[in-house]
C-alpha positions as CSV (number, residue, x, y, z in Angstrom):
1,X,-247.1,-61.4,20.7
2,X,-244.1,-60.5,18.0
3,X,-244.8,-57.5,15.9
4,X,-245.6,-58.1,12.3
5,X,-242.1,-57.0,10.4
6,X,-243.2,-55.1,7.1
7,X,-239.9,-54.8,4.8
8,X,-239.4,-51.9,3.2
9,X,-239.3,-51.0,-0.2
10,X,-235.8,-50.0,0.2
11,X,-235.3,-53.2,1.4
12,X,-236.9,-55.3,-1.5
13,X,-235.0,-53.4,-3.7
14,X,-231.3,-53.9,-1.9
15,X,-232.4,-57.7,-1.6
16,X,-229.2,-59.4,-3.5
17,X,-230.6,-61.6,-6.0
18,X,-229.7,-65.3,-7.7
19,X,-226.9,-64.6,-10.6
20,X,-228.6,-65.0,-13.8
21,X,-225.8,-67.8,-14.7
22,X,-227.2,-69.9,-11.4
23,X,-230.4,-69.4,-12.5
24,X,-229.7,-70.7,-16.2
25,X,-227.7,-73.9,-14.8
26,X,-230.7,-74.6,-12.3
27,X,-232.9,-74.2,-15.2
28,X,-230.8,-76.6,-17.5
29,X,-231.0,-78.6,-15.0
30,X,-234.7,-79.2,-14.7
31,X,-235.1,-79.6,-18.3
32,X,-232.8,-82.5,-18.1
33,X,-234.3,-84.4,-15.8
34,X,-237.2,-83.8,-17.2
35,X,-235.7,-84.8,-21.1
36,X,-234.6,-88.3,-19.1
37,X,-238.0,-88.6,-17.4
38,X,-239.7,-88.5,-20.8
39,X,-237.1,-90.2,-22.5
40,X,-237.5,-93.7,-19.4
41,X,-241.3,-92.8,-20.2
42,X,-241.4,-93.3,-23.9
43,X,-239.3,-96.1,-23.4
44,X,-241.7,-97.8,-21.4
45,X,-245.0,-97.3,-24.1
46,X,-243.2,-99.4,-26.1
47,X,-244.0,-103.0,-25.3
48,X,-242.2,-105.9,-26.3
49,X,-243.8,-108.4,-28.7
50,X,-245.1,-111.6,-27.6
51,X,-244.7,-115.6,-29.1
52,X,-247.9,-115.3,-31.2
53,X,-247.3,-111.2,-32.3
54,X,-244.0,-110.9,-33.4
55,X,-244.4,-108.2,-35.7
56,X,-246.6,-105.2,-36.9
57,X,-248.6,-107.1,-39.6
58,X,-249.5,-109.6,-37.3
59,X,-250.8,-107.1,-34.6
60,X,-252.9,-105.6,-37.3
61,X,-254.1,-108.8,-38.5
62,X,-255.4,-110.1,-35.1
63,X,-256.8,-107.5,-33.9
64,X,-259.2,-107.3,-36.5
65,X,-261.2,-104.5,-38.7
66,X,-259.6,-104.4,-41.2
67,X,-256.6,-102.4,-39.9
68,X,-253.8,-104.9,-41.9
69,X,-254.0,-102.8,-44.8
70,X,-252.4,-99.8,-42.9
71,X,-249.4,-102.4,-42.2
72,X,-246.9,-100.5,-44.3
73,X,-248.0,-97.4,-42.8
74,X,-246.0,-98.3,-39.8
75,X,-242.5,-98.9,-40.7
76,X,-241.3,-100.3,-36.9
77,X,-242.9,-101.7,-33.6
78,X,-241.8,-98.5,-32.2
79,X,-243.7,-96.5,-34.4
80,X,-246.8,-98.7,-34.3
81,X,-246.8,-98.0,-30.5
82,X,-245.5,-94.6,-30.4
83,X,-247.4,-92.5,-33.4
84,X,-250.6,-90.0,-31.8
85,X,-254.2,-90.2,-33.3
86,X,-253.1,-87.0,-35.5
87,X,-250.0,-88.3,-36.9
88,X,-252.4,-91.9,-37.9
89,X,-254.5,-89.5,-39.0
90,X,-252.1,-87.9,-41.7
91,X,-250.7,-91.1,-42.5
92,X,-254.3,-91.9,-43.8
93,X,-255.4,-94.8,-41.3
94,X,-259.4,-93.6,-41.4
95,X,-261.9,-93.4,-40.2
96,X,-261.4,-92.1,-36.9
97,X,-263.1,-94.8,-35.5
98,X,-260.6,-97.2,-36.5
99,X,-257.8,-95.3,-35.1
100,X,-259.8,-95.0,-31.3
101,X,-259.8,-98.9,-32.1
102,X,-256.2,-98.8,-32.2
103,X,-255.1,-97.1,-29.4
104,X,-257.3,-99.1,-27.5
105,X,-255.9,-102.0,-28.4
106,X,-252.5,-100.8,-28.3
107,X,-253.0,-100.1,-24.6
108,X,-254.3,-103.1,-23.9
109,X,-251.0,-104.9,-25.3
110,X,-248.8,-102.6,-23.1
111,X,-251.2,-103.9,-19.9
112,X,-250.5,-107.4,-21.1
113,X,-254.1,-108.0,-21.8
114,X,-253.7,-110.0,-24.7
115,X,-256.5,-112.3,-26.4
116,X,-256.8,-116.2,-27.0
117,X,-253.2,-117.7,-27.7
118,X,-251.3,-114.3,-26.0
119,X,-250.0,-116.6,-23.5
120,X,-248.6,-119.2,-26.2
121,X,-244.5,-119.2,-25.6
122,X,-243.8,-121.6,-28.7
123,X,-245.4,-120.2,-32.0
124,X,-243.7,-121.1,-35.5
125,X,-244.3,-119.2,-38.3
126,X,-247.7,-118.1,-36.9
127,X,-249.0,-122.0,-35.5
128,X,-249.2,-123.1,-32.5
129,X,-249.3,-126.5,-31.2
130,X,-251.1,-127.7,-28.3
131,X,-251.4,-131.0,-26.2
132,X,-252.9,-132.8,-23.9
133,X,-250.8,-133.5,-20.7
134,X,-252.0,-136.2,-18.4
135,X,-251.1,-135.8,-14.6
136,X,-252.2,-138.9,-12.4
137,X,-253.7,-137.6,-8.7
138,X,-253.9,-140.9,-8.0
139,X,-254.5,-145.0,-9.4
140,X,-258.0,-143.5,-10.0
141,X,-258.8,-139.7,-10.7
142,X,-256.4,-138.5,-13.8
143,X,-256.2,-134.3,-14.6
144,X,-256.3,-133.4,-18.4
145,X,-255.1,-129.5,-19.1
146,X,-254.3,-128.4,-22.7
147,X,-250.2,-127.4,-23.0
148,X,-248.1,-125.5,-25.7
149,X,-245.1,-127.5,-27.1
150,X,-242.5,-127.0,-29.9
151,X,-243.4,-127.9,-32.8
152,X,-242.6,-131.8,-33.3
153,X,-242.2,-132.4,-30.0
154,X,-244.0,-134.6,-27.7
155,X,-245.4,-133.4,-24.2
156,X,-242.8,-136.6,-23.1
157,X,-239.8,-134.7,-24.6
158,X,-240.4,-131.5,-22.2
159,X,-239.8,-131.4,-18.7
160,X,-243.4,-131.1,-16.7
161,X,-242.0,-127.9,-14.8
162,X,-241.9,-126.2,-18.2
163,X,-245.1,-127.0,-19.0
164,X,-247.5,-124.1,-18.6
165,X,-251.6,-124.5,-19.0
166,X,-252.9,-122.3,-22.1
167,X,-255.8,-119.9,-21.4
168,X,-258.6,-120.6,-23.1
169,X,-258.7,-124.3,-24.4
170,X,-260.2,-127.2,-22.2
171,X,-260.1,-130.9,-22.9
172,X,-263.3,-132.6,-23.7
173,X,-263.7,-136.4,-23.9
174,X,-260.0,-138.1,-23.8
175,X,-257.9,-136.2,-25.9
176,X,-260.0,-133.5,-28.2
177,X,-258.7,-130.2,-27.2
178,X,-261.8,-127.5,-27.5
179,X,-261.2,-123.8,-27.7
180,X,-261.4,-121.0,-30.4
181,X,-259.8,-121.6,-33.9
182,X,-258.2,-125.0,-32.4
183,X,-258.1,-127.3,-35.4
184,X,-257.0,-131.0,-34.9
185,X,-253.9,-131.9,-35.6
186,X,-252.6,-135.0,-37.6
187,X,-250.1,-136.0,-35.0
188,X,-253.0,-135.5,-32.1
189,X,-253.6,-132.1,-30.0
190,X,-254.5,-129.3,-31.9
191,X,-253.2,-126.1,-33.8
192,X,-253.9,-122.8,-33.4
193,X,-252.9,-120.4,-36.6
194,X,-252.8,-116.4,-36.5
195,X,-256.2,-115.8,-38.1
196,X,-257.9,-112.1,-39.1
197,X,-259.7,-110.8,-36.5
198,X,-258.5,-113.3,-33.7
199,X,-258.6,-110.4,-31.0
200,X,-261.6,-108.4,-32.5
201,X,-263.8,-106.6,-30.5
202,X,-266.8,-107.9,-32.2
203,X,-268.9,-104.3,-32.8
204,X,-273.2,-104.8,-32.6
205,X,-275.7,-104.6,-35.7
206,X,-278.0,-102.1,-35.6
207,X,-281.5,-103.7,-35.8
208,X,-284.3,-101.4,-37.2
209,X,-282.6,-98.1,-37.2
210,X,-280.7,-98.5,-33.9
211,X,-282.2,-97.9,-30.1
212,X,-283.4,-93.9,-30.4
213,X,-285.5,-94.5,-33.9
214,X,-286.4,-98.3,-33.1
215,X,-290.1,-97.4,-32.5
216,X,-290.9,-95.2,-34.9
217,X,-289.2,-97.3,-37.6
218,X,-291.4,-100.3,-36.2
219,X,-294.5,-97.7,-36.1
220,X,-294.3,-97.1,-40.0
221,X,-293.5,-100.6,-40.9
222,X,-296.9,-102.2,-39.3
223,X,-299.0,-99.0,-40.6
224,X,-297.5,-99.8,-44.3
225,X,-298.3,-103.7,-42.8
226,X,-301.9,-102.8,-42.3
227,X,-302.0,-101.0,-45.3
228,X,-301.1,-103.6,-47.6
229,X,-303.6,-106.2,-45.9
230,X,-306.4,-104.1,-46.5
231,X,-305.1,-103.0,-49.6
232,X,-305.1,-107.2,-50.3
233,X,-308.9,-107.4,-48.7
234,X,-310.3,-104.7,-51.3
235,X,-310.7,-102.2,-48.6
236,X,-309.0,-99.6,-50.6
């Protein structure tokens, strides 16, 4: 068994040490890479915009709540996806609930996790136009799916490789394209238009008070019930 070496203090304090101009380059040199770290991070928050969202106005718009009015509030897409709650915060997007709506969302953009119409790739002035594509199985059985086409075009025109299903929209009867905000189109198909609140996360009514004073508001109201029917009977 080796003996346990205990160094000196003599030692420790002989011990040639790391010049202080090594230590100050190593030291540069982790704060760089960590500058360029956040720098590839930061770049990756910022999403790019899709077809149907091309801008910050129409993000806002979509997604419902109100939150268009705080538009001009956000000068850039890179700011709309870059600004913290507190900065929102000074720039006067309230209440803070509206601003835990955001950031939500905006995460949910940066996954890709868009709503009805995210996966639209020809969008024109904020309208869509969808149609019915045909595809024969066989002399029999035909499959219907509803596709997105430039506008004035015919599903004919567009090779049927670059033809890509749209979420969210099915064909009922022969050619009526179902599906939220589809209107019908006077050429046939369908459009779909950037509307307010699109996305929205549709938030719950409180019914009687809410969940924790449900019962007791439902208590008073069929004592003050029973008191007008006897009050009606003469009883009082």
């Amino acid at each position: 068994m080796k003996p346990i070496r205990i160094p000196s203090a003599l030692g420790l304090l002989l011990r040639p040490c790391a010049s202080p101009s090594l230590i100050t380059a190593a030291g540069l040199r982790v704060q760089a890479r960590w500058a360029h770290k956040g720098a590839q991070t930061e770049a990756l928050l910022i999403p790019p915009t899709i077809p149907l969202v091309p801008d910050v106005e129409t993000f806002l718009t979509v997604i419902g709540r109100g939150l268009r009015e705080h538009a001009s509030k956000f000068p850039t897409w890179e700011a709309l996806f870059s600004l913290t709650t507190d900065q929102m915060r000074e720039l006067g997007v309230e209440p803070p609930r509206s601003r835990k709506y955001l950031l939500r969302w905006r995460q949910r953009f940066r996954e890709g996790r868009y709503g009805i119409g995210g996966d639209l790739q020809h969008v024109e002035n904020g309208t869509a136009h969808l149609k019915v594509l045909e595809i024969a199985t066989n002399p029999v059985t035909r499959i219907r799916k509803v596709v997105n086409v430039p506008a004035g075009k015919r599903v004919e025109d567009i090779p049927q490789d670059d033809l890509v299903k749209v979420k969210g929209f099915k064909v009922k009867g022969v050619r009526t394209i179902a599906g939220p905000y589809a209107l019908p189109s006077k050429d046939g198909g369908a459009r779909l238009t950037v509307t307010e609140g699109m996305w929205e996360d549709r938030r719950g009514h409180k019914v009687d008070g809410g969940e924790r004073r449900r019962d007791e508001v439902r208590f008073k109201r069929r004592v003050a019930e029973r008191k007008a029917l006897r009050e009606k009977q003469g009883y009082y």
